[in-house]
Phi, psi and omega in degrees: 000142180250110167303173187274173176206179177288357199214005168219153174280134187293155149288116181271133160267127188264109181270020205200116153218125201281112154290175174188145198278022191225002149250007165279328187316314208261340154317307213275305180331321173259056157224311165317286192321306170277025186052001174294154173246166186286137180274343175210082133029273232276004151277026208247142175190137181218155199200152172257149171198320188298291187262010186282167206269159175237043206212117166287322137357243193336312189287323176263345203275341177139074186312139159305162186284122186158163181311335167297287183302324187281319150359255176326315163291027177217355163257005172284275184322292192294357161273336153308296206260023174214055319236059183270122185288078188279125184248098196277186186299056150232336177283144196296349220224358148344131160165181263246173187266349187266333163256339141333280182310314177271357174286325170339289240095324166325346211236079212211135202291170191071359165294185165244093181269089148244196227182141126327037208195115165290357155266026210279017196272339183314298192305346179288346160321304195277019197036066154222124129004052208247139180196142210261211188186145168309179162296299156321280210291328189316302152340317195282312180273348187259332193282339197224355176069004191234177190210143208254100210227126131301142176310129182259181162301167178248123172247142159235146187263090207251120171222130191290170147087158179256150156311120149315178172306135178093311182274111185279188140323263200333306199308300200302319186269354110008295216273335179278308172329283185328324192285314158320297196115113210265030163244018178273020168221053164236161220016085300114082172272121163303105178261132204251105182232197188082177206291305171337308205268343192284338185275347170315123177301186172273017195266305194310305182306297186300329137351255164325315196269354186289305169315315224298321204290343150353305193248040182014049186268157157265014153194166180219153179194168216213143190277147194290170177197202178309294254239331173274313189305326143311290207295329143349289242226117177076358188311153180309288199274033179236135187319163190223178155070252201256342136317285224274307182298272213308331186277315162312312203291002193249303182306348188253359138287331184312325211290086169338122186299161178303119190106340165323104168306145174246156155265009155178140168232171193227141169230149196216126191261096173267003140329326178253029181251177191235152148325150189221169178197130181272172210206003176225200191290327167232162196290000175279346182276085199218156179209156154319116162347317198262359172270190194236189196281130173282194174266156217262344187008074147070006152302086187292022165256340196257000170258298184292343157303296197288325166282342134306312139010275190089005169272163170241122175315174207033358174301129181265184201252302173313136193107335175280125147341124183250154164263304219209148189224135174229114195262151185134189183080157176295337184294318183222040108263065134262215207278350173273346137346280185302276236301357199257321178298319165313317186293318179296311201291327183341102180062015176246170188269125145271160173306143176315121204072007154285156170225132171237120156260125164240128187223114187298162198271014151148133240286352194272331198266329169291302161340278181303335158274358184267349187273317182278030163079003172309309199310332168258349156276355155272351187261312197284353182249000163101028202248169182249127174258085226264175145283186200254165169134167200310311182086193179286007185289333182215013129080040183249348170272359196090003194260083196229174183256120139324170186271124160105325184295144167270133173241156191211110172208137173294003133262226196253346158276133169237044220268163169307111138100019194285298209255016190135155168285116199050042159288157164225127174250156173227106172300188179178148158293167167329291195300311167294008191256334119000276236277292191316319176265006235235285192279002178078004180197152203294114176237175178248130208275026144318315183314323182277338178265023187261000000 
């Protein structure tokens, strides 16, 4: 790293940069154009995930003809012809870029990760320095590995307390947005601490880091510890023998020190949060399950939510009728995910006129759920058990919400026209997207853990 001065921005050197095929097409177009080459290959890692198909038909039978198949050939190529490690639709190890990366190993505390993708804030689980980036820089980053970064501010997120039964990961950064704001963490890396984030597993962590750019920080991240270091430890891409003691013995400085000032904090009890759900335009728009839609009190962004919507102030939520229900996303698909939804679908129905989809975060996360039977409790309840890839979290494969329909879903936007044009999401955990669909309406899936 080269530090800022007044009159420049420091140089980041990128030890991580996650491709994808639908913010890549036009960097490598501007390398071509400029006779350049990618500067460092073997740092370089690629996946289809955004427009690829989750309908195995479709995926394996010959994609239509249309922007999705060209996306996907041209990112086949430009990893062909600049000798970039491409994981295609054929690979066992395929899956959201985000989920991917950290099944690697690739994904390792103390980088420097970005991505072409604003949840690439996912990887800060692992304390690295994760953040997404535009198109230019992505170009930027493939011709020279490095990225031009002024310093951000420090927030730290201190959350007390055990979750009760029923309150995930998703609920608690659910419930730090609301607190936030979702523009109270910009320009901002989020440090995520306290007994709460420390008892978190790492699925639970990327979780929460996946959300921080939500509360508009530009990463979040969590100090590495024992609990990353398993979870680690034989993964493909992480050293191994006399590497692997040294890169701990490195990693196990990282960790902020006692006393480290911040330039702001938030304190958060999670013991006393509910299941939570958003109910307006952005995740920030969010309440407890059992509460009710606040008042619009002359805030016309917060009157034109609801009237996308379709809610009404004081209208409680429970209880409102669902079309589509979406378990997935980098945000909630992975295998702790599916096992929490099982638990709620397990010898239950969904309701009639609900349509569900669960779709894993990626073909290795599929495996694994078909050897331990999730893939038949969810098919025996009447749910769709797709290939991996975004899905309906950004409707871009074709897998969307109608106009006027409630989605009750487990990822991470709930912005207008997100899941479809004139869809309405209702973010949500796992476990409330179970519950919500079991019963054909928004429930506090306590109910279902009894």
């Amino acid at each position: 790293m080269v530090p800022e001065s007044d009159e420049t921005p420091a140089i980041l050197y990128v030890d991580l940069h996650l491709v994808h095929e639908v913010t890549s097409p036009q960097a490598f177009a501007a390398l071509r154009n400029r006779g350049l080459t990618v500067r460092r290959p073997e740092r370089t890692l690629a996946t289809m995930d955004h427009s690829t198909p989750t309908r195995a038909d479709v995926l394996y039978g010959g994609l239509p003809a249309g922007p999705a198949r060209d996306q996907i050939n041209m990112l086949q190529k430009n990893c062909r012809d600049f000798g970039i490690e491409l994981h295609d639709l054929d690979s066992k190890q395929r899956g959201i870029v985000h989920v991917m990366g950290p099944e690697l190993g690739a994904t390792q505390p103390g980088s420097t990760i970005v991505c072409g993708d604003s949840h690439t804030s996912t990887h800060g689980a692992f304390g690295a320095l994760a953040f997404g980036i535009g198109t230019t820089e992505v170009a930027h980053v493939l011709a020279t590995q490095c990225l031009l970064q002024r310093k951000p501010r420090t927030l730290a997120v201190n959350v007390s307390g055990r979750s009760a039964a029923g309150v995930s990961a998703k609920d608690l950064v659910l419930a730090i947005i609301g607190k936030l704001g979702v523009g109270g963490g910009t320009g901002h890396v989020i440090e995520y601490r306290g007994a709460a984030i420390a008892g978190l597993d790492m699925e639970q962590r990327m979780t929460v880091c996946n959300m921080s750019i939500e509360a508009g920080a530009r990463a979040g991240l969590i100090a590495p510890d024992d609990t990353t270091f398993e979870y680690l430890a034989g993964r493909p891409m992480t050293p191994t023998g006399v590497q692997w003691d040294h890169a701990l013995a490195n990693w196990r400085e990282l960790p902020t020190e006692a006393g480290a000032e911040f330039d702001r904090e938030i304190d958060i009890d999670a013991a006393a949060l509910e299941p939570m759900l958003t109910y307006g335009t952005n995740p920030g728009m969010v309440l407890p399950i059992t509460g009710r839609v606040p008042q619009a009190n002359g805030d016309t962004g917060m009157r034109r939510a609801l009237d996308y919507m379709g809610l009404n102030p004081g209208e409680a939520l429970i209880g409102r009728p669902v079309d589509v229900v979406f378990v997935g996303s980098c945000t909630n698909g992975r295998l702790s995910d599916l096992r929490d939804v099982a638990t709620v679908l397990a010898g239950r129905r969904v309701a009639d006129g609900v349509r569900m989809l669960v779709v894993p975060g990626s073909q290795d996360i599929k495996r694994q759920a078909e050897s331990e039977g999730l893939d038949r409790v969810f098919t025996d309840a009447g749910a769709e058990w797709r290939e991996s890839g975004c899905s309906m979290c950004i409707a871009m494969n074709g897998d969307r919400v109608a106009a006027g329909q409630y989605a009750v879903s487990t990822s991470n936007r709930n912005f207008e026209g997100r899941q479809g044009a004139g869809a309405r999401t209702l973010l949500a955990s796992p476990l409330t997207a179970a519950a919500a669909a079991v019963a054909g309406k928004i429930s506090d899936p306590r109910e279902y853990l009894r």
